[in-house]
N, C-alpha and C positions, 0 to 999 in steps of 0.2 A: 771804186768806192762810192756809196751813196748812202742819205740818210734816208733811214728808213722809220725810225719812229725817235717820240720824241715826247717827252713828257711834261705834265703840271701837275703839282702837287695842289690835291683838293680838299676841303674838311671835310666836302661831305658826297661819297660816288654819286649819288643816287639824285642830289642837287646839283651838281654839278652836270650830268648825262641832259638831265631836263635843260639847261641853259645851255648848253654846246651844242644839243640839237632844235631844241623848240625854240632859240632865240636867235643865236648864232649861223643858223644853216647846217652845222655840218650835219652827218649820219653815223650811227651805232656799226662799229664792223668786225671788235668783239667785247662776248661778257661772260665774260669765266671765272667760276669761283674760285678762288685760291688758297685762304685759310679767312675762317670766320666768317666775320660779313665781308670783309674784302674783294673786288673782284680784279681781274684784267678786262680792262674796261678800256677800248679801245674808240676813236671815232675819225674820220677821214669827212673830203670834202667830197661832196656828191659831183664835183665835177672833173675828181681823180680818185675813183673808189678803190682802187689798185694802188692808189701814191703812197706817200710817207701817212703813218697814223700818230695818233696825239692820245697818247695813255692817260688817262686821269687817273693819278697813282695817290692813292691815300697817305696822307700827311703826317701820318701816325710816329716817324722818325723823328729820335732828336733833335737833331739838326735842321730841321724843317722850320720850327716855328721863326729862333732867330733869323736866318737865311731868308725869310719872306719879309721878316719884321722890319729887315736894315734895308732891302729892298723900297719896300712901302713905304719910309719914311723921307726916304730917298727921290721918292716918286718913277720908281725904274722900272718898266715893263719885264716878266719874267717871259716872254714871247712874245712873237710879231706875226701878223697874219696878216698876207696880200690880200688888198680888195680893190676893186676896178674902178670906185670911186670913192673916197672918203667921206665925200661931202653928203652924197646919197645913203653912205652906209651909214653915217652916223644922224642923220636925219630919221634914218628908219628903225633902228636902233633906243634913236631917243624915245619916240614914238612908243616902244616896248614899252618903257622904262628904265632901261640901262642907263647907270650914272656913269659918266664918264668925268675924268681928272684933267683930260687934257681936250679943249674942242680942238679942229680940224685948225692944224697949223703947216704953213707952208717954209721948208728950212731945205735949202742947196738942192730944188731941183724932184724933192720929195714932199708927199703930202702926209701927214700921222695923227693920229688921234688918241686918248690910251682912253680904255675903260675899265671899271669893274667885275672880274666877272663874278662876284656873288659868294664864289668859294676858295678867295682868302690871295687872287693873282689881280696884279693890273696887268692888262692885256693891250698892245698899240696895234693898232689899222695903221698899215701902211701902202701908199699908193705911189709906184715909182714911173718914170715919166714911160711915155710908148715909144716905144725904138722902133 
């Protein structure tokens, strides 16, 4: 068993695609129309193009909005994405513009950061030590 894909709920596909790849790094690996404007809208990291993907799934569901809201309030990242330096990622990051909630904190051996991503998720950088 592996995971293979793995979702965020987004307000908006189309903004969300542009921040996951033009800010973020990742890459577009699918975009399929589904009903309406809705797509399957897929993106992977260019340095596992074949790995696990990250759906940005339209938020359109009931249960979406509280589910983020108690999240958010909460300050609780809805995903964690590996990065090789936090300190770097979030330097460069800032630099975009990306508002982040949490700067680069170091807690038992790991390094995190959370940010915004624009469409409606706090997202954490995580940097775990090298083995």
């Amino acid at each position: 068993m592996r995971i293979r894909l793995l979702s965020v709920f987004v307000d908006d596909q189309e903004k969300a695609l542009r921040f996951y790849t033009d800010v973020l790094g990742f890459v577009k690996k699918h975009d399929v129309p589904i009903s309406g404007e809705d797509r399957w809208l897929t993106v992977v990291s260019p340095e596992d193009p074949e790995g696990p993907e990250l759906l940005l799934e339209p938020a359109g569901h009931p249960a979406v909005a509280p589910y983020r809201e108690a999240l958010g309030a909460d300050g609780i990242p809805l995903a964690q994405f590996a990065v090789a330096d936090v300190h770097a990622e979030f330097a460069r990051l800032r630099e975009l513009g990306v508002a982040f909630t949490q700067e680069p904190l170091e807690m038992g051996g790991v390094t995190t950061a959370v940010l915004d991503d624009t469409c409606g998720n706090l997202i954490q950088l995580l940097q775990q030590p090298k083995e």
